[in-house]
PDB file of the backbone (N, CA, C, O) and the ligand in Angstrom, with CONECT records:
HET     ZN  A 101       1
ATOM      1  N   UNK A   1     -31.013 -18.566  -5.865  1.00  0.00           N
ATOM      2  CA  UNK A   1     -30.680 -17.165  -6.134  1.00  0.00           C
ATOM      3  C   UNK A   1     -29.871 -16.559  -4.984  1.00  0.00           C
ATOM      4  O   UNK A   1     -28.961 -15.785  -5.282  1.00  0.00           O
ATOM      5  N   UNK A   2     -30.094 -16.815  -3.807  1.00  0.00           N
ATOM      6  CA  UNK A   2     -29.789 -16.173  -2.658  1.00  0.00           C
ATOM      7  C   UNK A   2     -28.403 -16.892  -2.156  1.00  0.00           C
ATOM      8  O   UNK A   2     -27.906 -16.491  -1.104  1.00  0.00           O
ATOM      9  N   UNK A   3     -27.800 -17.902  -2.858  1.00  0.00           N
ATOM     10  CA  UNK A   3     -26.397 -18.578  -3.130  1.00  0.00           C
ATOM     11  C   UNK A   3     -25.875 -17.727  -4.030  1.00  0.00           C
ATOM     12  O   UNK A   3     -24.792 -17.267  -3.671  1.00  0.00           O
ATOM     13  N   UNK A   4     -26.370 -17.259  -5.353  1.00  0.00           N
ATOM     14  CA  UNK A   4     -25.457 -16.501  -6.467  1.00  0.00           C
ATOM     15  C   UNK A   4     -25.039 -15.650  -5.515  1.00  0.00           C
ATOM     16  O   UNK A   4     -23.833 -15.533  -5.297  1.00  0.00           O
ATOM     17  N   UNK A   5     -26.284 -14.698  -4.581  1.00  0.00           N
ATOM     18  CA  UNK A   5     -25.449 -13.567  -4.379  1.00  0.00           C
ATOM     19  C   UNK A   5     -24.807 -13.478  -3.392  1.00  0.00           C
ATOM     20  O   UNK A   5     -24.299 -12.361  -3.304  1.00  0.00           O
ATOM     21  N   UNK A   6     -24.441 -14.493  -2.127  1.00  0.00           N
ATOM     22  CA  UNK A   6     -23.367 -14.806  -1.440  1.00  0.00           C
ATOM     23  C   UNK A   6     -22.052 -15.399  -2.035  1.00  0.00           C
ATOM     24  O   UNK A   6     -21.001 -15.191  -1.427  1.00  0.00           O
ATOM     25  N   UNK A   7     -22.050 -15.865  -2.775  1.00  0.00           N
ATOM     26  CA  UNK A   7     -21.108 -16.041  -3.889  1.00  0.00           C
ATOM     27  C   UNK A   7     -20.331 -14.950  -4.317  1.00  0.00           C
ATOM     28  O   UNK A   7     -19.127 -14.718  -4.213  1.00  0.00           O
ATOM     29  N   UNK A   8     -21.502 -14.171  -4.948  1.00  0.00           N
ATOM     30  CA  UNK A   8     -20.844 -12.459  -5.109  1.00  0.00           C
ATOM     31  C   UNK A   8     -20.336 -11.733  -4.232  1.00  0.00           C
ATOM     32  O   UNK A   8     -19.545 -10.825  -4.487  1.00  0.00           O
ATOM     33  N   UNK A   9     -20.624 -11.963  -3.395  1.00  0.00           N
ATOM     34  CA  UNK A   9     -20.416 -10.988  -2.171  1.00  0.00           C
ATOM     35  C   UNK A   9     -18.738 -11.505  -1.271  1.00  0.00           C
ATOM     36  O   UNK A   9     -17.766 -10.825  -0.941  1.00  0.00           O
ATOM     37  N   UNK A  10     -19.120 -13.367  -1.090  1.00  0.00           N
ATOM     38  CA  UNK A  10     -17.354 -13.501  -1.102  1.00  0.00           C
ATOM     39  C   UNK A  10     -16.318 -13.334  -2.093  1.00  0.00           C
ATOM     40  O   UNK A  10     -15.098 -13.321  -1.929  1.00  0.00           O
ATOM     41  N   UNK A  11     -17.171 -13.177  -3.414  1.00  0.00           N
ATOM     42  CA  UNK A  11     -15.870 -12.777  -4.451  1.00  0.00           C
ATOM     43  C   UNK A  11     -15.331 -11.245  -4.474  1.00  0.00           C
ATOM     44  O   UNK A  11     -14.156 -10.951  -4.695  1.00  0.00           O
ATOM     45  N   UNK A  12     -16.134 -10.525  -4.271  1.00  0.00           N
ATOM     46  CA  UNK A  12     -16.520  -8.899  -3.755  1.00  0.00           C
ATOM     47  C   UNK A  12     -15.637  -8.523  -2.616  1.00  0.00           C
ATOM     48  O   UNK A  12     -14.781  -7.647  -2.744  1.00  0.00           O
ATOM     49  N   UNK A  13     -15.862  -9.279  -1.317  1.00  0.00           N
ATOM     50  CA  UNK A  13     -14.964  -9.170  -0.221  1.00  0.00           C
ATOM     51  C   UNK A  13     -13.191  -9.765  -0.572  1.00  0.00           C
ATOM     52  O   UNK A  13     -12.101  -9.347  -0.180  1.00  0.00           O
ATOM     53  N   UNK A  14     -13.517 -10.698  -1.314  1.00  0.00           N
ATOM     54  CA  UNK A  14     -11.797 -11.610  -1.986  1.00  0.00           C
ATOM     55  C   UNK A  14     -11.007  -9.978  -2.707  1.00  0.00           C
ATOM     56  O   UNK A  14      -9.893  -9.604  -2.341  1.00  0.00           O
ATOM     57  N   UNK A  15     -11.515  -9.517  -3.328  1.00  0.00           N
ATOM     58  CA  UNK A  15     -11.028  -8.472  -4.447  1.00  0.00           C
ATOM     59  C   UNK A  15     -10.881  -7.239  -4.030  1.00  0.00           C
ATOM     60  O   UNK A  15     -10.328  -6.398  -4.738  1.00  0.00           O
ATOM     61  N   UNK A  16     -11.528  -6.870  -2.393  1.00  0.00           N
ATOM     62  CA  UNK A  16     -11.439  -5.748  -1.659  1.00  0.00           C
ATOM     63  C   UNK A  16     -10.214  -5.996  -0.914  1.00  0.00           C
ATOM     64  O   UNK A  16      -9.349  -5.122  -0.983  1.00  0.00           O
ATOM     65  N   UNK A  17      -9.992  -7.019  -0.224  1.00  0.00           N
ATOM     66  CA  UNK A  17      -9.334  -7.904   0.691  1.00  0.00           C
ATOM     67  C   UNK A  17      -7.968  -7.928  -0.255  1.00  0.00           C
ATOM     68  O   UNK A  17      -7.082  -7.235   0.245  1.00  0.00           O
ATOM     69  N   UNK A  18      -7.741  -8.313  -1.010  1.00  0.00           N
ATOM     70  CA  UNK A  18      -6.892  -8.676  -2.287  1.00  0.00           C
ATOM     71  C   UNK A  18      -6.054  -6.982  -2.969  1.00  0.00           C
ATOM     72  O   UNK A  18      -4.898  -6.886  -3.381  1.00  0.00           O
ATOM     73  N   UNK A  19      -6.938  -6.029  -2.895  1.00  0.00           N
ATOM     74  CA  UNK A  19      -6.671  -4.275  -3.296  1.00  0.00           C
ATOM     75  C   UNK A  19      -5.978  -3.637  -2.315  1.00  0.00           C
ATOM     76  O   UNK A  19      -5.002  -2.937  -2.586  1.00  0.00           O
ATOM     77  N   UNK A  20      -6.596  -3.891  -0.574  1.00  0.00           N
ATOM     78  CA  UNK A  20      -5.292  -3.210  -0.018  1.00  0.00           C
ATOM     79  C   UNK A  20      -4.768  -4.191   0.628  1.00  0.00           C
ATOM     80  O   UNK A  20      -4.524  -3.848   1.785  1.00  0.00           O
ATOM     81  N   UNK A  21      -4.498  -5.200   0.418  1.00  0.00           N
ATOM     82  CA  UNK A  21      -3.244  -6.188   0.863  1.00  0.00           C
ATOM     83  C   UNK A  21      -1.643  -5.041  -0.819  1.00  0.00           C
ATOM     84  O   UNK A  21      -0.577  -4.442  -0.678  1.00  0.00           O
ATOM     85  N   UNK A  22      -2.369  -5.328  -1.821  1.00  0.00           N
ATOM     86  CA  UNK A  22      -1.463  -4.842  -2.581  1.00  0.00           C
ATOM     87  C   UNK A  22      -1.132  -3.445  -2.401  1.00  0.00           C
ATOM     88  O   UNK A  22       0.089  -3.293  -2.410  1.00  0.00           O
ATOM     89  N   UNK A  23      -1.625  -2.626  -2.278  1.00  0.00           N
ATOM     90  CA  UNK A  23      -1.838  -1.530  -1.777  1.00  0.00           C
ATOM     91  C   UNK A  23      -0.760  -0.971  -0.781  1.00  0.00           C
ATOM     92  O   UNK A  23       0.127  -0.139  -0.969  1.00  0.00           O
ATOM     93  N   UNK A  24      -1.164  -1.797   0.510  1.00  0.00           N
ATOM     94  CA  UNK A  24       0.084  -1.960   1.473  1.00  0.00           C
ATOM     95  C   UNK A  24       1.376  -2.335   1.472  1.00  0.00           C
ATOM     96  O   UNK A  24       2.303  -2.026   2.221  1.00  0.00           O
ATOM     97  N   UNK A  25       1.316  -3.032   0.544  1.00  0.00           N
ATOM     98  CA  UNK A  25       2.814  -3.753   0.175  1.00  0.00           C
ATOM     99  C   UNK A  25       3.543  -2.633  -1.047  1.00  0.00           C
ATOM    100  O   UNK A  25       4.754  -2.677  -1.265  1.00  0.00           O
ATOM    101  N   UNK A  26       2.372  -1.391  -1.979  1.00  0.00           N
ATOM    102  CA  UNK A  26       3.298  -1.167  -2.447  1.00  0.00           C
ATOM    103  C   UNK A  26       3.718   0.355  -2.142  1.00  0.00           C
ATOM    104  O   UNK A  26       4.413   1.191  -2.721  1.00  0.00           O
ATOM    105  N   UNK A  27       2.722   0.305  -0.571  1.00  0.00           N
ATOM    106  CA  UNK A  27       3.165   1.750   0.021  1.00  0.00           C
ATOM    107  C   UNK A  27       4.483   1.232   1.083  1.00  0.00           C
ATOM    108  O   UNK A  27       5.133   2.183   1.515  1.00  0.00           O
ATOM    109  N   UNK A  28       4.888   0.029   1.490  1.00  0.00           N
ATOM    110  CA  UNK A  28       5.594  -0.264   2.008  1.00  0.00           C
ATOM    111  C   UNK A  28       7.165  -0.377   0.940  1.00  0.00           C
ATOM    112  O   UNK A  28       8.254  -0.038   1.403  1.00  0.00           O
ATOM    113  N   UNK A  29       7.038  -0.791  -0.197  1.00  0.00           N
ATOM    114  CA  UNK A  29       8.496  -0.327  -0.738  1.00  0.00           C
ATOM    115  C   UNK A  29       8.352   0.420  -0.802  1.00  0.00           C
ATOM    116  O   UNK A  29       9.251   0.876  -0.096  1.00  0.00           O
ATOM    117  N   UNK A  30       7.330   1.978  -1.481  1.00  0.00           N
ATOM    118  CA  UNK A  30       7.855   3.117  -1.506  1.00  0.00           C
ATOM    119  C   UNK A  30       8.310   3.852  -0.196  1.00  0.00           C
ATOM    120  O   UNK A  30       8.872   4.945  -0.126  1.00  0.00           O
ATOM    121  N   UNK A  31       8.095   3.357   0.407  1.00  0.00           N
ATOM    122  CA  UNK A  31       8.504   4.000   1.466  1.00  0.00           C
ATOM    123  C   UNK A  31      10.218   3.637   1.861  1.00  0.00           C
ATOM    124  O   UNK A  31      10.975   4.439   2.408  1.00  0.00           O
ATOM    125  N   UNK A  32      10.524   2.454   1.500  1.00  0.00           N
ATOM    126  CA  UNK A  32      11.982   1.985   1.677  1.00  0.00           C
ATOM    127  C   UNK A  32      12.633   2.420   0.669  1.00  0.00           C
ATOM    128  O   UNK A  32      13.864   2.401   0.707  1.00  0.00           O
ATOM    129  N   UNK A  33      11.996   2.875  -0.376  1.00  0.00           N
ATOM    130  CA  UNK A  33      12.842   3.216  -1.824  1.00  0.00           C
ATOM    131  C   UNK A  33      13.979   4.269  -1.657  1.00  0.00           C
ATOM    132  O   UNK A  33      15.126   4.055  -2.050  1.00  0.00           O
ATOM    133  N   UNK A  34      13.716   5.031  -1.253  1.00  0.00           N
ATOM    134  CA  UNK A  34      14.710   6.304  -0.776  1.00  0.00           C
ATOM    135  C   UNK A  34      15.933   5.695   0.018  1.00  0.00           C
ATOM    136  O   UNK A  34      16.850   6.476  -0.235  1.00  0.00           O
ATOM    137  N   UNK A  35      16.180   5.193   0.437  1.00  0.00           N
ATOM    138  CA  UNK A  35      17.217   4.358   1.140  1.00  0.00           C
ATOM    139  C   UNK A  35      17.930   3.876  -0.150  1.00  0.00           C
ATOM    140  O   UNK A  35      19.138   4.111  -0.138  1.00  0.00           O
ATOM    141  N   UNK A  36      17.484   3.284  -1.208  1.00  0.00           N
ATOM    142  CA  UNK A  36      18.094   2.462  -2.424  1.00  0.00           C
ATOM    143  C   UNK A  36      18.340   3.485  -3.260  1.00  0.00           C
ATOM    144  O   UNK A  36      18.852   3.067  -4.299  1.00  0.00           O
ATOM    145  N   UNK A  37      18.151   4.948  -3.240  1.00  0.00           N
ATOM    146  CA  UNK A  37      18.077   5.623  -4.565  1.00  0.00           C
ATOM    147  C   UNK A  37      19.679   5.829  -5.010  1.00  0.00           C
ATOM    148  O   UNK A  37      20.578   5.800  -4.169  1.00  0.00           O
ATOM    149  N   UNK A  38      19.894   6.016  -6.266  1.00  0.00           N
ATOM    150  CA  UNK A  38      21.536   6.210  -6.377  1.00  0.00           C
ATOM    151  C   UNK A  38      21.718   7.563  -6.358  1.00  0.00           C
ATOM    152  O   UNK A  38      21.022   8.288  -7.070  1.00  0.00           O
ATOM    153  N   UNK A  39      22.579   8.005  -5.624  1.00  0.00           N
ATOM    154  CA  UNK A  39      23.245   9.610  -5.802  1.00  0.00           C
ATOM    155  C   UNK A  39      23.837   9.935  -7.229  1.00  0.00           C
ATOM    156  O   UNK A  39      24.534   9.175  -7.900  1.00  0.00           O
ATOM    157  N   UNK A  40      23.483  11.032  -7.518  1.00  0.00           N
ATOM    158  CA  UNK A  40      23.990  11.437  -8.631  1.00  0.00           C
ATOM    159  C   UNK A  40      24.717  13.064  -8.442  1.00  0.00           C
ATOM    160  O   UNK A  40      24.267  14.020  -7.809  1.00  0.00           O
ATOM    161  N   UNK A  41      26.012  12.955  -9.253  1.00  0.00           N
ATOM    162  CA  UNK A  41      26.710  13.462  -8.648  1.00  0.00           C
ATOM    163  C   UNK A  41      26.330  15.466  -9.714  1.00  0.00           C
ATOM    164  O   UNK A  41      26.220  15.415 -10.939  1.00  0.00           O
ATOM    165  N   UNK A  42      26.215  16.755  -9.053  1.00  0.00           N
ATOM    166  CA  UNK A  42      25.888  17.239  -9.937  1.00  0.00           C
ATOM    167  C   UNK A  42      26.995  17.780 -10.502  1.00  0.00           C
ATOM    168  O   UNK A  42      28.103  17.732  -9.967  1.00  0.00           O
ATOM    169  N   UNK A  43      26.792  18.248 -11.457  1.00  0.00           N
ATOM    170  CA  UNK A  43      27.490  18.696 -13.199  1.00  0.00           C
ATOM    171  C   UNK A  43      28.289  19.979 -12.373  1.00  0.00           C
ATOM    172  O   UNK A  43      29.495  20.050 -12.608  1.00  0.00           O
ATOM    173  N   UNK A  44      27.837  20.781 -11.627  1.00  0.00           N
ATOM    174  CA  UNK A  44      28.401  22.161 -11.638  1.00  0.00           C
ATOM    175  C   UNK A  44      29.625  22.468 -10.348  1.00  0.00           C
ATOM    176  O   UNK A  44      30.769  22.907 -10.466  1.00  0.00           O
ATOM    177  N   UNK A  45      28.819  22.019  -9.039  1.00  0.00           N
ATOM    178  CA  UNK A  45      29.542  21.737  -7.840  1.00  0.00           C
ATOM    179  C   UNK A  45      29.831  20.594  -6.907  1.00  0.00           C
ATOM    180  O   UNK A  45      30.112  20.554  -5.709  1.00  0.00           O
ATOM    181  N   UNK A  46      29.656  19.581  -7.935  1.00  0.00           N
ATOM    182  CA  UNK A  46      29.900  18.055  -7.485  1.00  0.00           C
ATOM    183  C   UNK A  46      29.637  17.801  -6.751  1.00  0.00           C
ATOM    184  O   UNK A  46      30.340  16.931  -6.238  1.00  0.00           O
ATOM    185  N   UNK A  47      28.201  18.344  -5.825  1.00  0.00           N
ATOM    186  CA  UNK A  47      27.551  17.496  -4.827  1.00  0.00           C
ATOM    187  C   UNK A  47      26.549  16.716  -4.951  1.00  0.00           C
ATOM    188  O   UNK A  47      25.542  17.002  -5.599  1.00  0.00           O
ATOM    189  N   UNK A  48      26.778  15.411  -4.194  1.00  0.00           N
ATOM    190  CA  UNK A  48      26.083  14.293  -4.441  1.00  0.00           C
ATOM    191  C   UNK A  48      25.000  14.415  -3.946  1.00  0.00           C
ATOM    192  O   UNK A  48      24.863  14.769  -2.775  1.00  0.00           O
ATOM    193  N   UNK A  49      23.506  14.011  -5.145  1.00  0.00           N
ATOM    194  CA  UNK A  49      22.361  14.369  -4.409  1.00  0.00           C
ATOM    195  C   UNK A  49      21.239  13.088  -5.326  1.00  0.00           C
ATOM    196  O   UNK A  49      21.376  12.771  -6.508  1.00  0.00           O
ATOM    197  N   UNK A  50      20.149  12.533  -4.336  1.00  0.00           N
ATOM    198  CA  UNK A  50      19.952  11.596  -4.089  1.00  0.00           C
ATOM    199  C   UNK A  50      18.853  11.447  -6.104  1.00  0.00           C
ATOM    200  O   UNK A  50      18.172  12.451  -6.316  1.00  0.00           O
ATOM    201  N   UNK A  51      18.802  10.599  -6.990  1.00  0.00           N
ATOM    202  CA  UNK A  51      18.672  10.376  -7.959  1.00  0.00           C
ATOM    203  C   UNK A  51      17.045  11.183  -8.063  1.00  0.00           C
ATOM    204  O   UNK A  51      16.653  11.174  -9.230  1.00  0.00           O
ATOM    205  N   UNK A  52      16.268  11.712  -7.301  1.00  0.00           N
ATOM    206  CA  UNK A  52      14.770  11.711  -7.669  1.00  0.00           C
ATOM    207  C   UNK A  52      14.920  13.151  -7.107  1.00  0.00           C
ATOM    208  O   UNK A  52      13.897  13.706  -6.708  1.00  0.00           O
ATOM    209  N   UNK A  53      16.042  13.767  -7.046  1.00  0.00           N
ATOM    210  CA  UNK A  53      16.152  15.432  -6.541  1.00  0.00           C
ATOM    211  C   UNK A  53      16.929  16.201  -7.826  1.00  0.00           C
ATOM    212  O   UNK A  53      16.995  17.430  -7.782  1.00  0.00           O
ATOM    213  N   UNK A  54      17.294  15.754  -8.536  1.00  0.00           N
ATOM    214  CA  UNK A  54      18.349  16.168  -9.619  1.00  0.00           C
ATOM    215  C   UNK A  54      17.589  17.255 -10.372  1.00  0.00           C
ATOM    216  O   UNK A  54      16.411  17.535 -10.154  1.00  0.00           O
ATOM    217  N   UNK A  55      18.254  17.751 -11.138  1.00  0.00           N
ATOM    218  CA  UNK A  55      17.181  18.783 -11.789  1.00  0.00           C
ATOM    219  C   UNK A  55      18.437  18.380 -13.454  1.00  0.00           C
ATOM    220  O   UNK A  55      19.651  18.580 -13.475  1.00  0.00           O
ATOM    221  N   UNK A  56      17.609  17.826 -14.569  1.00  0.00           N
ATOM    222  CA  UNK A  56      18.410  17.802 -15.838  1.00  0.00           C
ATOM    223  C   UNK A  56      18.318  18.373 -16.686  1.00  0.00           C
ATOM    224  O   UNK A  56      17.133  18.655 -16.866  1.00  0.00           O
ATOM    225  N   UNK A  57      19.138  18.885 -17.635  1.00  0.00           N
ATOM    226  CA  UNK A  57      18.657  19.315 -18.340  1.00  0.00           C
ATOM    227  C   UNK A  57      20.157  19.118 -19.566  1.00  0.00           C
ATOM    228  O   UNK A  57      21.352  19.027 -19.288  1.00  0.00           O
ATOM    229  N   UNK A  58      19.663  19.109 -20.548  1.00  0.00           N
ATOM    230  CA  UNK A  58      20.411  18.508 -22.015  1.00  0.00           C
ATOM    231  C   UNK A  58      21.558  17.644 -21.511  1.00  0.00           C
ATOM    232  O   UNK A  58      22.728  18.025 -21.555  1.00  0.00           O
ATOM    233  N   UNK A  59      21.137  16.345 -20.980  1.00  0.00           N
ATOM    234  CA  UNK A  59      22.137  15.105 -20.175  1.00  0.00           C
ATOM    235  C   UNK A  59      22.664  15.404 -19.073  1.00  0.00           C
ATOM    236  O   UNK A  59      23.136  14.493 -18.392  1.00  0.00           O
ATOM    237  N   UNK A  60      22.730  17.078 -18.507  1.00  0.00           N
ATOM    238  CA  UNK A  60      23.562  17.256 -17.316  1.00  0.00           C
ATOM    239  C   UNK A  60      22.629  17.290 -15.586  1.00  0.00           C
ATOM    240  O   UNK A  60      21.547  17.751 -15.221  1.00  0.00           O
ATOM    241  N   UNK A  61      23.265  16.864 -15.199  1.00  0.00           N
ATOM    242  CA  UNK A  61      22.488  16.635 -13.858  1.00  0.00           C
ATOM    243  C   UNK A  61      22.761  17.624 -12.710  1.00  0.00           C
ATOM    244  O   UNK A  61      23.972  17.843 -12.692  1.00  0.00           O
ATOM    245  N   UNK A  62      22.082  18.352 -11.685  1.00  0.00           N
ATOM    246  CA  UNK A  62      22.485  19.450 -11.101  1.00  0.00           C
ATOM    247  C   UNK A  62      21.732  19.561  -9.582  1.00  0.00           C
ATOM    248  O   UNK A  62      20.557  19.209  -9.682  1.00  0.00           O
ATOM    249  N   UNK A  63      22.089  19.943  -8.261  1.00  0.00           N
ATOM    250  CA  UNK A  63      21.507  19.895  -7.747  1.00  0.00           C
ATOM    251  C   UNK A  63      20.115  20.723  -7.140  1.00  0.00           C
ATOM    252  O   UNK A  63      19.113  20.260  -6.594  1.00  0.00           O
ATOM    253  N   UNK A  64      20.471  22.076  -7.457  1.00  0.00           N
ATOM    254  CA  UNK A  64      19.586  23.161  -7.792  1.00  0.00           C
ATOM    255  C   UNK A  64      19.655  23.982  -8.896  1.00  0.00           C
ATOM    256  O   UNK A  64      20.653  24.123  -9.603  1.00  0.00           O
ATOM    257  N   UNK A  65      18.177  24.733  -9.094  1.00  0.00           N
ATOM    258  CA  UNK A  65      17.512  25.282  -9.960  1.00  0.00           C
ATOM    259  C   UNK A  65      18.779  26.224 -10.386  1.00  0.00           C
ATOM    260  O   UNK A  65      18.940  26.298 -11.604  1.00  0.00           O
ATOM    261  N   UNK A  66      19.704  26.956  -9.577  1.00  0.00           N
ATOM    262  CA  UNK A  66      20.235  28.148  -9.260  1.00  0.00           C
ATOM    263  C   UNK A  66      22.066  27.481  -9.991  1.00  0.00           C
ATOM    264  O   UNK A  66      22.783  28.324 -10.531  1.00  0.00           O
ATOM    265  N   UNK A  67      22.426  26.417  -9.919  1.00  0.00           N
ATOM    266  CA  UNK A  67      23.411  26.139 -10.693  1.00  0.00           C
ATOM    267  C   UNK A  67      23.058  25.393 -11.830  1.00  0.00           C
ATOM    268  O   UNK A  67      23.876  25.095 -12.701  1.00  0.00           O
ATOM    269  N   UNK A  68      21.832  25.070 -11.858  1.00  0.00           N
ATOM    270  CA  UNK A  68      21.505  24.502 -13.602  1.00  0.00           C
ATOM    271  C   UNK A  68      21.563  25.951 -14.432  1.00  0.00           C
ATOM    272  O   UNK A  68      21.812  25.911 -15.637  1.00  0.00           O
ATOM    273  N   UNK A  69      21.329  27.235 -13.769  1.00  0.00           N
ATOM    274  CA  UNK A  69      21.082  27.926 -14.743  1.00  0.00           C
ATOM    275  C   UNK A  69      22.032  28.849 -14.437  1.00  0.00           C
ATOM    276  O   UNK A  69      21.646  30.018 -14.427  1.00  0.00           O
ATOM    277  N   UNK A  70      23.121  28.642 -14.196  1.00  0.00           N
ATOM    278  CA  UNK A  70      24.698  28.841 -13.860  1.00  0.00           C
ATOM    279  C   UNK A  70      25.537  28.501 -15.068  1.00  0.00           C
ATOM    280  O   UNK A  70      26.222  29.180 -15.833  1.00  0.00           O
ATOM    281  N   UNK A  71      25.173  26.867 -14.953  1.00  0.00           N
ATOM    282  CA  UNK A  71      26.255  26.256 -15.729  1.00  0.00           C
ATOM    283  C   UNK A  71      25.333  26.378 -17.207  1.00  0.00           C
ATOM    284  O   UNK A  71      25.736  25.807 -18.220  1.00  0.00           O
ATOM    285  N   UNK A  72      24.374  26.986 -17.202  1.00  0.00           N
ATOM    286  CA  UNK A  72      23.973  27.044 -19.168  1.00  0.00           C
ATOM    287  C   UNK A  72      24.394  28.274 -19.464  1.00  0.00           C
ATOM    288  O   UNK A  72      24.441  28.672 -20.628  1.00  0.00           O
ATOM    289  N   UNK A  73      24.770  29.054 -18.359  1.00  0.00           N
ATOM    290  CA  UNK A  73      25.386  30.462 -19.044  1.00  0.00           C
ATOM    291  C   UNK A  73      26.742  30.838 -19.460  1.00  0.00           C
ATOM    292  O   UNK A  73      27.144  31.786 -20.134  1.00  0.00           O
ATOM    293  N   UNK A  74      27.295  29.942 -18.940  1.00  0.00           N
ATOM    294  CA  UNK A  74      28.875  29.766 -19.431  1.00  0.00           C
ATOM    295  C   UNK A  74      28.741  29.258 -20.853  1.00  0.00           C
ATOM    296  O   UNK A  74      29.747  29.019 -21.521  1.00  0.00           O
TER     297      UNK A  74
HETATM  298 ZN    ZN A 101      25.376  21.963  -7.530  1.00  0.00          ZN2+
END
């Protein structure tokens, strides 16, 4: 009995051991991701701004709140 539960206990430690090994690795690309992001260029005053800042709206891409709702009033 006292084998099952050392058994358990290295499979227990394997799967803890195993959670932030992955963990780490996938706070380590996010962290490089921003470096890879593509610029997108916006709709109203053509400045290039990094793909996860955009603000869209009906296909058009923009860099602030203040010319998305610029260019829907024209
Ligand atoms: Zn703009």
């Amino acid at each position: 009995m006292a084998r099952l539960f050392l058994i358990l206990a290295i499979v227990l430690l394997a799967v803890v051991l195993w959670r932030s090994l992955q963990k780490k690795i996938t706070t380590q690309t996010s962290t490089r991701r921003p470096a890879a992001l593509d610029m997108i260029r916006c709709d109203y005053c053509g400045l290039h701004v990094p793909e996860d800042r955009t603000l869209r709206l009906h296909g058009r891409h923009y860099c602030s709140e203040e010319h998305m709702r610029v260019d829907n009033k024209r």
